[in-house]
ZAMARRO-120538 format. One record per residue (C-alpha): residue in one letter; z, y, x. Coordinates in steps of 0.1 Angstrom, whole numbers, padded with zeros to 4 digits, always signed. Each point is the difference from the previous one (the first is absolute). Layout:
% ZAMARRO-120538
AZYX...
END
This chain:
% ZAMARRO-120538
X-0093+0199-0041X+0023-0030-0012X-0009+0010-0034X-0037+0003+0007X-0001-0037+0017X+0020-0016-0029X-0008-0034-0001X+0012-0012-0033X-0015+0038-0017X-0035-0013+0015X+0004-0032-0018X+0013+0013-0037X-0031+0023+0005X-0026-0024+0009X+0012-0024-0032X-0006+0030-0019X-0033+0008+0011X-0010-0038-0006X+0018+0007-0038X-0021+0034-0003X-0038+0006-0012X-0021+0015+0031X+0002+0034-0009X+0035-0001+0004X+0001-0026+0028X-0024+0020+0030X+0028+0026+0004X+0023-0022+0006X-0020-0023+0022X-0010+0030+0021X+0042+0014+0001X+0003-0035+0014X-0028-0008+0023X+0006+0038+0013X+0038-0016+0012X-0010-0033+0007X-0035+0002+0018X-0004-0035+0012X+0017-0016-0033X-0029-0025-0004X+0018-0012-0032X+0002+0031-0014X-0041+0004+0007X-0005-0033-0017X+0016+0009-0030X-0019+0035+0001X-0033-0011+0004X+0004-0029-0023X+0008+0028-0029X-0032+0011+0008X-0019-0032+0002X+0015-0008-0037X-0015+0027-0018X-0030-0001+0026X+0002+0031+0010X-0027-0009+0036X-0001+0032+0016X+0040+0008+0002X+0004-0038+0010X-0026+0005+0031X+0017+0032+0008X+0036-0013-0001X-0016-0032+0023X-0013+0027+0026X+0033+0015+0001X+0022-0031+0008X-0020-0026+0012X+0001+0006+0035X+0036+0010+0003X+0016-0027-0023X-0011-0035+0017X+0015-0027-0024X-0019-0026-0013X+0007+0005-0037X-0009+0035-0002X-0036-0011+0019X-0010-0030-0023X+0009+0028-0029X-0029+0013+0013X-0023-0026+0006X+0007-0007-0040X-0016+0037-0004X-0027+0000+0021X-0010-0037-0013X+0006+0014-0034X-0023+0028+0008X-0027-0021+0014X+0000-0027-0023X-0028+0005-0020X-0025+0024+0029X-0016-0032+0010X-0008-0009+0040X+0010+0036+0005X+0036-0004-0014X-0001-0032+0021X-0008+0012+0033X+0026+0033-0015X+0029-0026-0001X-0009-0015+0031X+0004+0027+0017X+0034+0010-0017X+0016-0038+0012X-0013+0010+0033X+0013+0030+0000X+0035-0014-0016X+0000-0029+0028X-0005+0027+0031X+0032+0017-0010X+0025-0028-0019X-0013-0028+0011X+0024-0006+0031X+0026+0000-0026X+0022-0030-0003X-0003+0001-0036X-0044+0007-0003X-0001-0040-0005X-0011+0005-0039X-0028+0033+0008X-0019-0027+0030X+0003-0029-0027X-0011+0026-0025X-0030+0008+0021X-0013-0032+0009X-0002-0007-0038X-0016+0028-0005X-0028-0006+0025X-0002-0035-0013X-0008+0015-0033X-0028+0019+0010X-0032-0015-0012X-0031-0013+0024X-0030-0010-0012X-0017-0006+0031X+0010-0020+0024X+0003+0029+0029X+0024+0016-0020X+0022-0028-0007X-0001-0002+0038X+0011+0031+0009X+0025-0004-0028X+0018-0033+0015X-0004+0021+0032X+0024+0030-0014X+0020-0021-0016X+0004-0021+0037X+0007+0031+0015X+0027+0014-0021X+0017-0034-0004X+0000+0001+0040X+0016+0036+0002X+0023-0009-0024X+0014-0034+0017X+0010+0017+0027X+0022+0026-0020X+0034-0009-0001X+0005+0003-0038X+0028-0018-0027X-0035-0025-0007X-0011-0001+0035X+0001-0038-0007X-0014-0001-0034X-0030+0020+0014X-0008-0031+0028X-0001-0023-0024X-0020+0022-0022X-0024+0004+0031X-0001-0036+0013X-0009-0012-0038X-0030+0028+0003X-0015-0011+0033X+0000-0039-0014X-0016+0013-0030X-0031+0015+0022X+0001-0028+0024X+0027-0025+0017X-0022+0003+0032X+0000+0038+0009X+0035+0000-0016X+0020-0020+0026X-0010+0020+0022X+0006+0036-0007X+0034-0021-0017X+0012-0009+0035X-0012+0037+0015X+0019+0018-0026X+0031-0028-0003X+0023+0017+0034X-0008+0035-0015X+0015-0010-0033X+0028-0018+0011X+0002+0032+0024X+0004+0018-0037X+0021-0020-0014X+0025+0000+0028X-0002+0040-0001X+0007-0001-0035X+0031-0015+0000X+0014+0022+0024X-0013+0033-0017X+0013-0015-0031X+0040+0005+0016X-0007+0035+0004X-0018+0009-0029X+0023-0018-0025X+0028+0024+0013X-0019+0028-0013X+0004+0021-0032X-0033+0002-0012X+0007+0018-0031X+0025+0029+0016X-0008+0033-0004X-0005+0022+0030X+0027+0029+0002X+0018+0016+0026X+0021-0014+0024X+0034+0000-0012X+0022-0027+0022X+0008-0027-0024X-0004-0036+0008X-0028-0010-0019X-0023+0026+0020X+0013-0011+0028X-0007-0035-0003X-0036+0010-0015X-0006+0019+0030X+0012-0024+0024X-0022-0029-0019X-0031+0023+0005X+0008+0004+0035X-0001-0036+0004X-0032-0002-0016X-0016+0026+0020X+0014-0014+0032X-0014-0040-0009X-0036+0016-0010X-0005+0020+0034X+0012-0038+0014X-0034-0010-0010X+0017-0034-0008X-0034-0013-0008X-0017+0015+0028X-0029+0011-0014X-0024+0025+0014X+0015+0035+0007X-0020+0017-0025X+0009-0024-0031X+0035-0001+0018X+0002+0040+0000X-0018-0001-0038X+0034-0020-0012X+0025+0026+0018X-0018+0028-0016X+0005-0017-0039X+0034-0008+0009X+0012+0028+0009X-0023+0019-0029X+0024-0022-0023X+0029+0008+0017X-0006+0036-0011X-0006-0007-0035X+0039-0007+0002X+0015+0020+0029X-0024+0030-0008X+0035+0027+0007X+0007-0018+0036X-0017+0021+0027X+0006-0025+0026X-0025-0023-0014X-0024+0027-0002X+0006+0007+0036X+0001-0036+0011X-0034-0004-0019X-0016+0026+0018X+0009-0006+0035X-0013-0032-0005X-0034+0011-0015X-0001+0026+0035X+0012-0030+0024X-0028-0023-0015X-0021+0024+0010X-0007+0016-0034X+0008+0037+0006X-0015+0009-0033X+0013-0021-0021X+0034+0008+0016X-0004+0038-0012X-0014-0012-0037X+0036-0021+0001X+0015+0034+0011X-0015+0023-0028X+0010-0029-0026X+0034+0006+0010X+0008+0033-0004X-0018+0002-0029X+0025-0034-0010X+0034+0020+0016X-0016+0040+0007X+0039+0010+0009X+0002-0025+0031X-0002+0022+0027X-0001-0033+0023X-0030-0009-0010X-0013+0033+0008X+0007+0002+0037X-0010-0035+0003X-0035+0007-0017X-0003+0032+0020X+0011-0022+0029X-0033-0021-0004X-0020+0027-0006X+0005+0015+0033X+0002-0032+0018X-0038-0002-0010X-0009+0031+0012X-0001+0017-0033X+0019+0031+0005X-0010+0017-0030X+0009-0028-0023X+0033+0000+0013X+0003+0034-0005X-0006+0003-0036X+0029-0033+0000X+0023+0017+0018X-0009+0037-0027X+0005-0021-0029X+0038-0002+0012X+0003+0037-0008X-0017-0004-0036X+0007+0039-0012X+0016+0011+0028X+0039+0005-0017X+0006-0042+0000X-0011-0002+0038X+0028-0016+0018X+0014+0010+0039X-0009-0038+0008X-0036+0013-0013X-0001+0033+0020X+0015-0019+0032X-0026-0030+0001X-0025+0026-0010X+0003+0017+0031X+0007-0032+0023X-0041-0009-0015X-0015+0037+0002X+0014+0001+0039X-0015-0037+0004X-0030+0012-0012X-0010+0037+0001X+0024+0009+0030X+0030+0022+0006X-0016+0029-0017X-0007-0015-0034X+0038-0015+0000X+0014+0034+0011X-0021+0016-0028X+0011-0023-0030X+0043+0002+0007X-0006+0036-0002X-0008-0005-0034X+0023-0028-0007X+0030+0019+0010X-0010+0023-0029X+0003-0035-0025X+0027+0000-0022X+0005-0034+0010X+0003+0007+0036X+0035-0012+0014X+0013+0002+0036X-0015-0031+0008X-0039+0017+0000X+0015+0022+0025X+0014-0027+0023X-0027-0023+0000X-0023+0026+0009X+0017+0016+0030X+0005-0032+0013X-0034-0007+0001X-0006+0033+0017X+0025-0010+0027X-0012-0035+0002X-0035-0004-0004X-0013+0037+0007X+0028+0001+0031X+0008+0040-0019X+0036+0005+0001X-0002+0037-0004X-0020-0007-0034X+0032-0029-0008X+0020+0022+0009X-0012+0029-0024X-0005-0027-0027X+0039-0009+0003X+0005+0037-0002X-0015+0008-0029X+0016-0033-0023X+0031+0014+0014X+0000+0031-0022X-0010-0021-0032X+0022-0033+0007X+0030+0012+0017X+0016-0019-0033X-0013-0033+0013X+0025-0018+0020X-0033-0025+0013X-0022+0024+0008X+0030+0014+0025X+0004-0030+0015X-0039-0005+0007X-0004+0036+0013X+0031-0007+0026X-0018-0034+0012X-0026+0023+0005X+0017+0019+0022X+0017-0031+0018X-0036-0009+0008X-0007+0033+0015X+0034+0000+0021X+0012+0036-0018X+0036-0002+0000X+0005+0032-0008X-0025+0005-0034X+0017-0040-0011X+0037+0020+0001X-0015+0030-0015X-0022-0018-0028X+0038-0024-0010X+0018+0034+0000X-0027+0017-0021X+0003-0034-0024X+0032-0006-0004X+0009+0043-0010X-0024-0009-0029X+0007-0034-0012X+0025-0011-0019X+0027-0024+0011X-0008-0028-0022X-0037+0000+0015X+0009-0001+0037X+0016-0027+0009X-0034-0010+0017X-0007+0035+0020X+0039-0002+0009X-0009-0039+0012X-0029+0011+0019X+0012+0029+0012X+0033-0018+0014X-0025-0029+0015X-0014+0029+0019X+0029+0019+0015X+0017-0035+0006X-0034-0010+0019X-0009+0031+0013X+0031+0023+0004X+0033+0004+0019X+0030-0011-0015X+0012+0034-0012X-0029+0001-0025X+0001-0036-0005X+0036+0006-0013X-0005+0029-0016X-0031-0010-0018X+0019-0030-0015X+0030+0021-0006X-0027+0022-0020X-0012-0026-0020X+0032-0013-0016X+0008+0036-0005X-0035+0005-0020X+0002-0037-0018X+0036+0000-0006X-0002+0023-0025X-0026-0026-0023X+0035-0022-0008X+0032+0000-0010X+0018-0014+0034X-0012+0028+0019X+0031-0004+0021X-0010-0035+0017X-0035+0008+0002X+0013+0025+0027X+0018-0022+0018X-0014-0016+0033X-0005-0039-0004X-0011-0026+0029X-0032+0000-0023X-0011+0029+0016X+0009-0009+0034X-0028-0033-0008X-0022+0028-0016X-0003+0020+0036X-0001-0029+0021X-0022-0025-0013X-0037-0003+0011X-0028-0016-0026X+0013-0033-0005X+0028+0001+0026X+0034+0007-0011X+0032+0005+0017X+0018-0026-0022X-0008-0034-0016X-0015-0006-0034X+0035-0009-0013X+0017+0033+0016X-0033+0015-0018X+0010-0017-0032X+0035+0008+0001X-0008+0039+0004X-0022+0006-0025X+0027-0020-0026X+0027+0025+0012X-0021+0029-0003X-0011-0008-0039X+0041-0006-0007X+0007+0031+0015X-0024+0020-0018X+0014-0021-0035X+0038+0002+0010X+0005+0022-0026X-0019-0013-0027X+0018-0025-0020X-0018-0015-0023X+0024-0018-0032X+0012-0035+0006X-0021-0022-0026X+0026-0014-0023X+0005-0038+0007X+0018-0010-0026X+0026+0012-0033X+0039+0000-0001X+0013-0031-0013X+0016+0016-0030X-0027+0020-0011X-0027-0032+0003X-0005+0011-0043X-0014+0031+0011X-0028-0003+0018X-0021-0028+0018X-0004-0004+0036X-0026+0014+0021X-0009+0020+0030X-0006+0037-0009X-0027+0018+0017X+0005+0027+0025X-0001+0031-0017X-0003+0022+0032X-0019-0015+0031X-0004+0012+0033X-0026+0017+0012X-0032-0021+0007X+0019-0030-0008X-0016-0018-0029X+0021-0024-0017X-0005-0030-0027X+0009+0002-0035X+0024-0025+0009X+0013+0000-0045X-0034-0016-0003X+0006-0028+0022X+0004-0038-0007X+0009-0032+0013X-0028-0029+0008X+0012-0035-0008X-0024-0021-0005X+0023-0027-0020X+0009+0031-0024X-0012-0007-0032X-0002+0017-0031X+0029+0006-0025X+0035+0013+0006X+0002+0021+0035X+0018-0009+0031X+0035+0009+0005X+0011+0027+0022X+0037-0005+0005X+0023+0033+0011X+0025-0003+0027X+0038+0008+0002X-0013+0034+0012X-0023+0004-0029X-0031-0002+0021X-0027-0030-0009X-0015-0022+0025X-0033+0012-0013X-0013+0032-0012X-0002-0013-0037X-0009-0025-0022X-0032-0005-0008X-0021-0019-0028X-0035-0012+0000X-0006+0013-0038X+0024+0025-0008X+0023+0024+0009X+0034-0006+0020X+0032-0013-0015X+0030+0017+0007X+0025-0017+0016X+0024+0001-0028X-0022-0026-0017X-0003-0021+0029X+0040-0003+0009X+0005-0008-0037X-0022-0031+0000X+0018-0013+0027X+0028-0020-0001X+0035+0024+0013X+0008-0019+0033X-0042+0001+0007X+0003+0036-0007X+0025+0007+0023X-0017-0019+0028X-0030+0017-0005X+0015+0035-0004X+0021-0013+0037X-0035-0001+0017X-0004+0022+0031X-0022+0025+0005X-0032+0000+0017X+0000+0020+0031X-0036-0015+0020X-0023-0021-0002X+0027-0029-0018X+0032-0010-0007X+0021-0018+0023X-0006-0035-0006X+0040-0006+0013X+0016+0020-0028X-0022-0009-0028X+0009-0039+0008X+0039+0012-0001X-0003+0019-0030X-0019-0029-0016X+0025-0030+0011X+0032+0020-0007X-0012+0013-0038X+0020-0021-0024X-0033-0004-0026X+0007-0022-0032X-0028-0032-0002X-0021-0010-0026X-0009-0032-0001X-0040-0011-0003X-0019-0028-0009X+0001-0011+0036X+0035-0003+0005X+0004+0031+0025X+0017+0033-0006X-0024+0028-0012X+0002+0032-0011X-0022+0018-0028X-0023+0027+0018X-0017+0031-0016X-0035-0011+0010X+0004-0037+0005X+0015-0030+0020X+0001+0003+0039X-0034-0008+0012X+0003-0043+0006X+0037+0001+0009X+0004-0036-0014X-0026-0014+0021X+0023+0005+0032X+0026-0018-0012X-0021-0029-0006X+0012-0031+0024X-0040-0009+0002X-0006+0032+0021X+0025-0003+0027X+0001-0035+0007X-0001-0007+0038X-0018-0032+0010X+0018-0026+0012X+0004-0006+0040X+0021-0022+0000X+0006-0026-0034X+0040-0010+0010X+0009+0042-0004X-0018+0003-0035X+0034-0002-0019X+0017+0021+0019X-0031+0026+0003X+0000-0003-0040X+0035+0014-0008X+0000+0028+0025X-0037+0006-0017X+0020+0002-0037X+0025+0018+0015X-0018+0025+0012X-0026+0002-0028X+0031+0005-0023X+0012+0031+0019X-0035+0014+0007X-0002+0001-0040X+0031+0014-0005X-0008+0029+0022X-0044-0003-0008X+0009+0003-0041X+0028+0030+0007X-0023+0019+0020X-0033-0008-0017X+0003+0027-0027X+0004+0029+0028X-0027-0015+0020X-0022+0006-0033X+0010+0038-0001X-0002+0010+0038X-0038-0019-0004X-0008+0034-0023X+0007+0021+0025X-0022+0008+0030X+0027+0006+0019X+0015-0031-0003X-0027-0022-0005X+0002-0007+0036X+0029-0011+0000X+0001-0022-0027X-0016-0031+0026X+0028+0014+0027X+0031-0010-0026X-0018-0031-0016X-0004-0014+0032X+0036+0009+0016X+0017-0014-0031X-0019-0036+0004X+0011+0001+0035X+0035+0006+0000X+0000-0028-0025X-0011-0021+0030X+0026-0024+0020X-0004+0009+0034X-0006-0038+0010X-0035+0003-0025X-0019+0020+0018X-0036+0012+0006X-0021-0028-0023X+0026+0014-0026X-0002+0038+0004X-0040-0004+0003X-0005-0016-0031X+0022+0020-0020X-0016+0033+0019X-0030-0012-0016X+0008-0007-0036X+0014+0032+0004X-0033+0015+0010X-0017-0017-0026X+0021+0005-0024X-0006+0042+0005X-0036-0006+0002X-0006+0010+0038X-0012-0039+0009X-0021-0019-0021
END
């Protein structure tokens, strides 16, 4: 199917059939147009082989194929070249001839937004006619009056150039007569107009040159489908509020075109059919009906809603031969089929005519258990026959004993008919035949019954039964033995009332999914590598070679970091611990492979190494902030001096991000209260800027690494901020820590 509705094939083969002589190019046309029905381009370029080596017969037959179903301008004025090329030379005949062909043309396109060009093309054709008398020029100016006044009201692209176009002619025939139909026709016009440039917002969201194919979820179908619906939905508006029959005349062409594109989508075939049969338009509702399963003949949706409007009207027999057509040879006839089959025949012809067809369903190859349900329920319901249910039941039984569902439908049933003692005898009968893995829902049921229905000695035992029988599907047989307070909220809860709260509720079902897994234990993902062997591998998270049960986990050694201030080149660092695990699962680069650590410590200067090889390990969701700040202020770190003045240290991937900028003076200058303290404010303000370096250009470097971790990216804003604050005298106080807070912020990019 995908490659049957190839997109790009249909184009290579469409170039070659413009490429190819006509011989050559009509099979390929036809493997085309036999894919692509509505692929008014695709018509074009067929018949317009044709017209070249003016071959008139095949050109009028490929025209009667298309026309109607493919309503695009450019594909209809194609064919007003023809039948003007035609008719050229026959005289009045061919005159009156292509008349009748723009008339024609104009009755289906010309609601189109883009049939501005085919009425201008018109008019100057009906100007062109000759008159020699003056009667004729008369009723000449008449038809051309008459078309310009259909057409002004049209909202097309030359709505406008058209009412100037018409304004011109009626002061041309006389100034008098023309300011007065001017001003009767001026509100409809500007009526027009305004229309047009709101139908213009939805049509220029369309795709006029897609192909149709069949729905297959991606976003441009999507959007295509949602701009159609928008169209749809401001045409049945009647934004112009014209009469309901011009108004109902638009719908119709819009939604014709909306096929041309969503030809595959059933639910515009369905929508455009109930709307034909709401209007009042039965008939056309059915032709809109037998269009669509010829369009999609697998949609078995559109099936029972045709046969739905068949026998809505009263036409049984038509509905009939709908609802035979589901069974096509007999073999491909579906238990959906058979089931609504019988639902229509009892509707219809009575009890009798039902009864008589699921005797010969059940002999179907097709026929599941489900025939069989649906029909003895509506024996018990509708016909009020529960000896003929009950036989129905009966009979499935010895054919579907397999099928856990139709158990559990024949015991409720039973619970309907208040028999206790066939509900017992039908789960033992069950559950002797099927095996454990398919009845955990007859067990369910049948413990919901005794639990509901029964003492407590064959509540108990019926339970004890069931973890006997479904103990032996696992490997923990043991605990699934074992009596939990699960069962005791089984027993005694009601519907939706329980003898607990939803967190008691919560709690239980978590304990009973680790007790079931206590002995299943899956590999701990490796974290990190020793620190002696960093040459020998890289770091990374290995995957879990042997999962639990129903547990699906990530490929966790295909996971990365997002940083959005990552960029590309060397990757980040991922620095092992004294324990040898890393603080993250591995280092990562944006275009290539990982580094092993090896590299990394040797590009770092010794006493940077050890610091970063000193780093803890990350146990949560981050670091402690308290003991990355010690580890940072007590690491003896040799300086490098920078252009600036203030210690820095060479990093793998670059300076710390703006680290200078907090030192600046020009940033954390308080404003002066009170003029006579300004001296004495400035030297504890030097003072304390000199130390807030000290510490800000030592610990700079590691803020840099823990910002390539996720783990301790958090942090990073927690340790920036507590170094500038213990920096701070206690006697400067908030105006101080707020300002510095904010370079701070700023500085990592969380304020603006």
């Amino acid at each position: 199917m995908t490659d049957k509705y190839n997109v790009e094939a249909a184009e290579i083969l469409a170039n070659e059939a413009l490429r190819s002589p006509i011989s050559g190019a009509v099979p390929i046309y036809e493997q085309l147009l036999s894919t692509f029905p509505t692929a008014a381009k695709y018509w074009k370029q067929y018949v317009e082989a044709h017209m070249a080596v003016n071959n008139d017969d095949a050109t009028k037959q490929i025209f009667s194929r298309c026309l109607l179903n493919c309503l695009q301008i450019p594909l209809w004025r194609c064919y007003i070249r023809f039948i003007r090329k035609v008719n050229d030379k026959r005289g009045n005949e061919g005159q009156e001839e292509t008349r009748k062909a723009f008339d024609f043309m104009l009755n289906y396109v010309g609601a189109d937004i883009a049939s501005g060009p085919v009425w201008m093309e018109y008019i100057a054709f009906l100007r062109s006619l000759p008159a020699p008398t003056a009667q004729e020029e008369s009723q000449r100016m008449t038809s051309v009056r008459k078309i310009y006044q259909r057409a002004i009201v049209t909202p097309t692209h030359h709505v406008e150039q058209l009412w100037r176009d018409y304004e011109n002619f009626e002061n041309s025939i006389s100034r008098a007569l023309a300011k007065g139909l001017v001003s009767e026709y001026q509100p409809k016009y500007n009526s027009a107009r305004a229309v047009y440039r709101e139908r213009k917002k939805y049509t220029d969201e369309i795709d006029w040159n897609m192909l149709a194919i069949p729905p297959s979820g991606s976003s441009k179908e999507e959007m295509q489908w949602m701009a159609w619906k928008k169209l749809l939905a401001f045409e049945k508006a009647n934004p112009q509020r014209i009469d309901s029959a011009s108004a109902n005349k638009r719908i119709v062409f819009t939604y014709e075109q909306c096929l041309m594109f969503l030809y595959h989508y059933p639910d515009i075939w369905y929508e455009y059919a109930t709307w034909h049969a709401k209007a009042g338009s039965v008939d056309s509702a059915i032709k809109v009906f037998q269009r669509a399963l010829k369009a999609l003949p697998d949609s078995e949706m559109l099936r029972y809603a045709y046969a739905e409007l068949e026998e809505s009207r009263g036409a049984i027999q038509a509905a009939k031969k709908v609802y035979e057509s589901l069974f096509g040879d007999g073999s491909n006839a579906s238990a959906l089929s058979h089931i609504q089959f019988i639902r229509f025949l009892r509707r219809s012809e009575g009890v009798e005519a039902a009864r008589k067809y699921f005797v010969d369903a059940r002999k179907s190859p097709n026929c599941t258990y489900h025939v069989y349900v649906a029909y003895a329920m509506m024996a018990f319901c509708l016909d009020k026959d529960a000896k003929m249910a009950h036989n129905v039941f009966e009979a499935g039984l010895k054919r579907f004993m397999h099928e856990p569902g139709y158990i559990l439908e024949y015991a409720d049933f039973l619970y309907r008919l208040n028999d206790d003692r066939n509900i017992r005898a039908l789960f033992e009968r069950a559950l002797s035949s099927l095996p454990p893995e398919e009845s955990v829902e007859v067990w369910k049921k049948f413990t919901q019954f005794e639990q509901t229905y029964g003492d407590l000695a064959s509540m108990l035992k019926v339970e004890q039964r069931r973890k006997e029988a479904l103990s032996r599907t696992g490997d923990d047989g043991a605990s699934e033995l074992e009596s939990s307070l699960h069962d005791v909220v089984s027993r005694y809860s009601f519907m939706d009332l329980w003898p607990c709260s939803s967190n008691d509720l919560d709690h239980l079902a978590r304990q009973e999914w680790l007790a079931r897994n206590i002995n299943k234990k899956p590999d701990k993902p490796t974290l990190g590598i020793e620190a002696g062997s960093a040459d020998k591998t890289t770091s990374g998270v290995s995957s879990n070679t042997n999962p639990p049960a129903k547990v699906v986990y990530p490929d966790t050694s295909k996971m990365t970091v997002y940083d959005p201030r990552q960029i590309p080149g060397p990757a980040a660092l991922a620095a092992p611990s004294a324990s040898g695990t890393l603080p993250y699962s591995g280092p990562f680069s944006s275009n290539g492979p990982p580094i092993a650590l090896n590299d990394i410590l040797k590009s770092l200067p010794p006493a940077f190494a050890a610091f970063v090889a000193n780093l803890p390990a990350v146990e949560g969701p981050s670091p402690d902030a308290d003991f990355v700040i010690s580890v940072c202020l007590q690491s003896n770190i040799p300086a490098a001096t920078g252009k600036s003045g203030t210690a820095s240290l060479p990093l793998l991937s670059g300076a710390a991000p703006s680290t200078s900028d907090l030192s600046d003076s020009s940033k954390f200058r308080p404003r002066d209260r009170q003029p006579g303290k300004r001296k004495d404010m400035d030297i504890n303000l030097l003072q304390d800027q000199r130390m807030m370096n000290q510490r800000l250009c030592k610990a700079s470097p590691f803020l840099e690494i823990f910002s390539r971790f996720a783990n301790y990216k958090k942090t990073v804003l927690v340790i920036r901020l507590e170094l500038l604050v213990h920096t701070q005298d206690q006697h400067h106080t908030e105006v101080r820590f707020q300002e510095i807070s904010r370079a701070a912020l700023v500085d990592l990019g969380l304020v603006s």
